[in-house]
C-alpha positions as CSV (number, residue, x, y, z in Angstrom):
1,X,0.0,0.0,0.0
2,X,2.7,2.5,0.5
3,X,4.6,1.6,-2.3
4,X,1.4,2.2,-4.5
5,X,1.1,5.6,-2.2
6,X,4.8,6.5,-3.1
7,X,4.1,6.0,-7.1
8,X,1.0,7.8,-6.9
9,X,3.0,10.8,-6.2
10,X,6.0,10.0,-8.2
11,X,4.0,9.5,-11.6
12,X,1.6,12.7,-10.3
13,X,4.9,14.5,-10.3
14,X,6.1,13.6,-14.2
15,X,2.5,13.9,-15.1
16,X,1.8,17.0,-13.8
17,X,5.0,19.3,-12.7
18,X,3.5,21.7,-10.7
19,X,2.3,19.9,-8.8
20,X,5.3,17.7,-7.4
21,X,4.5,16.3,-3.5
22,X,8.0,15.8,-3.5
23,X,7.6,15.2,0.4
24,X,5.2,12.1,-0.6
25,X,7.8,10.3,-2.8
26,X,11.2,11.4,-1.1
27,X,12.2,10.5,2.4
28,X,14.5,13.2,2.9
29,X,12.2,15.9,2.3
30,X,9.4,13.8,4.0
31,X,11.9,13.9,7.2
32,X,12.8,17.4,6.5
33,X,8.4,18.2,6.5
34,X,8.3,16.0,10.0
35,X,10.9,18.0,11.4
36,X,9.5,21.0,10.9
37,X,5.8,20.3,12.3
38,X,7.4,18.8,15.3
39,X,9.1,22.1,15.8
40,X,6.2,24.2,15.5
41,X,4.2,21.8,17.7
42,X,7.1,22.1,20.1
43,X,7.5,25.8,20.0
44,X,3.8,26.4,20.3
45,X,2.9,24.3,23.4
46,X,6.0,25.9,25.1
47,X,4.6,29.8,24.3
48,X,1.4,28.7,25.0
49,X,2.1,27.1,28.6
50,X,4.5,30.5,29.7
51,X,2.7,32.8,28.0
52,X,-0.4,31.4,30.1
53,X,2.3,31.7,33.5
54,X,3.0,34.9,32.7
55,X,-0.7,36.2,32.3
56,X,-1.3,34.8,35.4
57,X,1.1,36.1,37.4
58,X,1.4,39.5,35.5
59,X,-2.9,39.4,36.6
60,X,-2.0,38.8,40.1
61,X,1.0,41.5,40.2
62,X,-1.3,44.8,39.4
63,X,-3.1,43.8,42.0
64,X,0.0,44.5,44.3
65,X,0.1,47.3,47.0
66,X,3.8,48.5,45.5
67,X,3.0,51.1,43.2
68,X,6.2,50.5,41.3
69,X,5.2,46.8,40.6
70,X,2.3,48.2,39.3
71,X,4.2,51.0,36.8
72,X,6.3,47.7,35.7
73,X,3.6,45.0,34.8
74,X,2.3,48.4,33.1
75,X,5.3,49.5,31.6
76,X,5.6,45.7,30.1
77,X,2.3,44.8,29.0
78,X,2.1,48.6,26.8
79,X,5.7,47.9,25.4
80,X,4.5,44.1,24.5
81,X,1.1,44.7,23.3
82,X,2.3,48.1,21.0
83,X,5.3,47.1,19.6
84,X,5.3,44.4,16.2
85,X,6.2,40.8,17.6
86,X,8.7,39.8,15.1
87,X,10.8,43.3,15.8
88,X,10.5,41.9,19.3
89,X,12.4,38.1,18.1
90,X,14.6,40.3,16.2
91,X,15.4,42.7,19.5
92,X,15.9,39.4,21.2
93,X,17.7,37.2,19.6
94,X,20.4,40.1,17.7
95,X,20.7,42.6,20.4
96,X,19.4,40.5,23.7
97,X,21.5,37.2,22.4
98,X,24.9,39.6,22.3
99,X,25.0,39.6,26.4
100,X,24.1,35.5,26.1
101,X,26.8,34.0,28.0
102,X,28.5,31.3,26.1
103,X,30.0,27.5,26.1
104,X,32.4,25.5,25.1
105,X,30.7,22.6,23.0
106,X,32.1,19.1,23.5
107,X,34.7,19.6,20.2
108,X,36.7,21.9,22.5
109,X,36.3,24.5,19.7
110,X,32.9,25.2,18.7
111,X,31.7,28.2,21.1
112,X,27.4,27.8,21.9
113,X,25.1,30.5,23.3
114,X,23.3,29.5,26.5
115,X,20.4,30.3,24.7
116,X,19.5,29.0,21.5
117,X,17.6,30.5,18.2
118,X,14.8,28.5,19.5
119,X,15.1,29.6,22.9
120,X,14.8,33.0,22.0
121,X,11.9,32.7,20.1
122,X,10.3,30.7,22.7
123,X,11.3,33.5,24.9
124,X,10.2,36.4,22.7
125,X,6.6,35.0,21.5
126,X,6.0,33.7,25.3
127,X,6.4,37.7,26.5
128,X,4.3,38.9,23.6
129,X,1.3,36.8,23.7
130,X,2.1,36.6,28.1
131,X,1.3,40.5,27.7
132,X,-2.0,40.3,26.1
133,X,-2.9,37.3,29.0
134,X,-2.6,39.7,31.7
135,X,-5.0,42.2,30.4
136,X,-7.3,38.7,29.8
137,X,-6.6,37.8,33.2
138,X,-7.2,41.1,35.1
139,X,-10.8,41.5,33.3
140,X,-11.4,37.8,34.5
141,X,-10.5,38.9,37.7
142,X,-12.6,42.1,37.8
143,X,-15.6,40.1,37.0
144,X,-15.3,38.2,40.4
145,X,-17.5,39.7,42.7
146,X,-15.9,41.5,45.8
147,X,-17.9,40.2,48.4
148,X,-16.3,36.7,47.4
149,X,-12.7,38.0,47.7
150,X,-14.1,39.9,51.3
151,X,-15.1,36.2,52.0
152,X,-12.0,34.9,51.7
153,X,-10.2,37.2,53.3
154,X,-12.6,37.2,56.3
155,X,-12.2,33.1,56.7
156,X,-8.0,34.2,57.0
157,X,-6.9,33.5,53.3
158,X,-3.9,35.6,52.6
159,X,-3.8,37.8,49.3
160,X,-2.3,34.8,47.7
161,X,-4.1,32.1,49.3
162,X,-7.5,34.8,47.6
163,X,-6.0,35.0,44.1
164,X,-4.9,31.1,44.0
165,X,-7.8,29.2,45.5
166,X,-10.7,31.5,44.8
167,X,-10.6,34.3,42.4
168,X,-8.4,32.2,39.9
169,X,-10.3,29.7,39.1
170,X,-13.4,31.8,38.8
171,X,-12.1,34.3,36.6
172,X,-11.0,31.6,34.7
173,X,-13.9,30.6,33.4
174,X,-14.7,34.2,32.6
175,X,-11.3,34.1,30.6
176,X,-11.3,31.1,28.7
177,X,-12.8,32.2,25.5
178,X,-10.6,35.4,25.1
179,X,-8.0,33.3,26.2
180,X,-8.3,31.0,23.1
181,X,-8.7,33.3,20.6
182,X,-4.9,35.1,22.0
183,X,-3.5,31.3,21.9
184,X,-4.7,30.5,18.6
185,X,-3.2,33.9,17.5
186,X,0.3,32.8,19.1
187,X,0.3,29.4,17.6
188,X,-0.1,31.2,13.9
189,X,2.6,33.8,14.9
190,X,5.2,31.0,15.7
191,X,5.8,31.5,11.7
192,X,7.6,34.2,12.6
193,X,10.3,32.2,14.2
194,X,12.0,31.7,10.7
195,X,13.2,35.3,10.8
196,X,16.0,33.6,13.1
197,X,16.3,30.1,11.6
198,X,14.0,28.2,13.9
199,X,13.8,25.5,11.8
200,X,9.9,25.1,12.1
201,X,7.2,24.4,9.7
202,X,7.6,26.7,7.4
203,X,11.3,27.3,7.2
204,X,11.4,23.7,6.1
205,X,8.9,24.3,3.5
206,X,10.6,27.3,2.2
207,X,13.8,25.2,2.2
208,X,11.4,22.5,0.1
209,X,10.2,24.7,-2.5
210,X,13.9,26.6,-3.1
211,X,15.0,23.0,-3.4
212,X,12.2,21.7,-5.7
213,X,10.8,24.6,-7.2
214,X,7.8,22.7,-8.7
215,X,6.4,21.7,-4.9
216,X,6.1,25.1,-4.5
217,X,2.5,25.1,-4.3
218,X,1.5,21.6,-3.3
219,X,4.2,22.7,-0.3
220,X,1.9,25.4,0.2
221,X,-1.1,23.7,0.1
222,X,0.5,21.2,2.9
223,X,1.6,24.2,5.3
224,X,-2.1,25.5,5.1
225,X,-3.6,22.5,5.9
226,X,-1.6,21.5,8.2
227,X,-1.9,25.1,10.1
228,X,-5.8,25.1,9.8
229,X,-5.4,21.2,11.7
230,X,-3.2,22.7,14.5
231,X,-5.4,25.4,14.9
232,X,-8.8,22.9,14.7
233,X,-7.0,21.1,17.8
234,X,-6.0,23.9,19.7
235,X,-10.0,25.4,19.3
236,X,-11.3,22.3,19.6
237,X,-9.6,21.4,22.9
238,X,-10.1,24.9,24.1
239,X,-14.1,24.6,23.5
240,X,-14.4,21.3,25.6
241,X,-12.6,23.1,28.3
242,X,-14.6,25.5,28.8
243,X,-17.5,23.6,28.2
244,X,-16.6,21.2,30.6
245,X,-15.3,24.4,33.3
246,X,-18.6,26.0,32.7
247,X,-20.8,27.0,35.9
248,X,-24.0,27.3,35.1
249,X,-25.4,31.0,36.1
250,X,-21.7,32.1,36.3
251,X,-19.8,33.3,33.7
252,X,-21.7,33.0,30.8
């Protein structure tokens, strides 16, 4: 059955040269087309689980007595949400990556950053999309009623012990479906990444199509569908979550 699969493609190719799956009939660039949806799969479940962290914490951080903590979560979230994200990778990795401290790789010559193209980006898009979370979180919070919060306080829950194990896990309910629609954003801005060589989905299928000119657009079409299918996941999941979170009378 693969064989037959594998000739389909081969003989599609000499039949039709535009349209050249070259991925479908050559292992290489089939390996090269794996590689490059694990990255992106990789890269977008690590943004989406800081950025999530830092929404979270950036939320629970305006809430603080300390004016200046306040000014900072501020200062980040404005400089974050109004500035382009892929000037941000670039600030990162070229000016950011030039104080990286380095090492010594295992050849005894070869000198490594710390941090990696990947880390950076991972770095970069987590901040970015982080800043939008905080403003999600913070309008989750607002929604909880104060007389809960006076609750808690009143049966001895500390500020923390309120945010952690009473007003999060309201609000985040309230959150959820603002919340998907900023994580199904970060997942498509991951593209981005190849403006430093993170060797993710589409930096392998540009590499493809510079290759093998005629896969350009079948490559294409492969990159799309595979996008709308990580996206269909990610809303997917994100929809029985917050079905499944959902308190009747509360929230929506």
């Amino acid at each position: 059955m693969l064989d037959l699969f594998i000739e389909f493609f081969r003989q599609l190719a000499e039949d039709y040269p535009r349209w050249n799956f070259v991925f479908f009939h050559d292992e290489r660039q089939w390996n090269r087309l794996l590689s490059g949806f694990y990255y992106t799969v990789w890269l977008s479940v690590a943004c989406l689980i800081f950025s999530v962290v830092i929404g979270v914490a950036g939320a629970w951080l305006q809430g603080s007595p300390s004016r200046l903590v306040r000014s900072v979560v501020q200062g980040y979230i404005q400089f974050f949400r109004n500035t382009p994200p892929f000037v941000q990778l670039l600030f990162f990795y070229f000016a950011l990556g030039q104080f990286t401290p380095t090492i010594t790789a295992a050849d005894g010559w070869t000198v490594e950053p710390i941090i990696s193209n990947v880390g950076w980006a991972i770095v970069s898009l987590s901040f970015f999309a982080g800043a939008f979370n905080v403003e999600i979180f913070r309008a989750g919070i607002e929604a909880v009623p104060e007389s809960t919060k006076e609750a808690a306080s009143s049966l001895g829950f500390s500020r923390l012990q309120t945010y952690t194990e009473v007003v999060l896990p309201l609000a985040f309910r309230v959150c959820l479906p603002a919340l998907n629609n900023n994580l199904v954003n970060l997942v498509k801005t991951t593209t981005q990444a190849i403006g430093i060589a993170v060797p993710e989905l589409l930096y392998q299928c540009v590499g493809i199509w510079n290759d093998y000119p005629s896969a350009l657009y079948p490559t294409m079409l492969v990159l799309f569908l595979l996008f709308i299918l990580l996206v269909g996941v990610l809303v997917y999941s994100m929809h029985r979550w917050e079905r499944a979170m959902r308190i009747p009378g509360y929230g929506g």
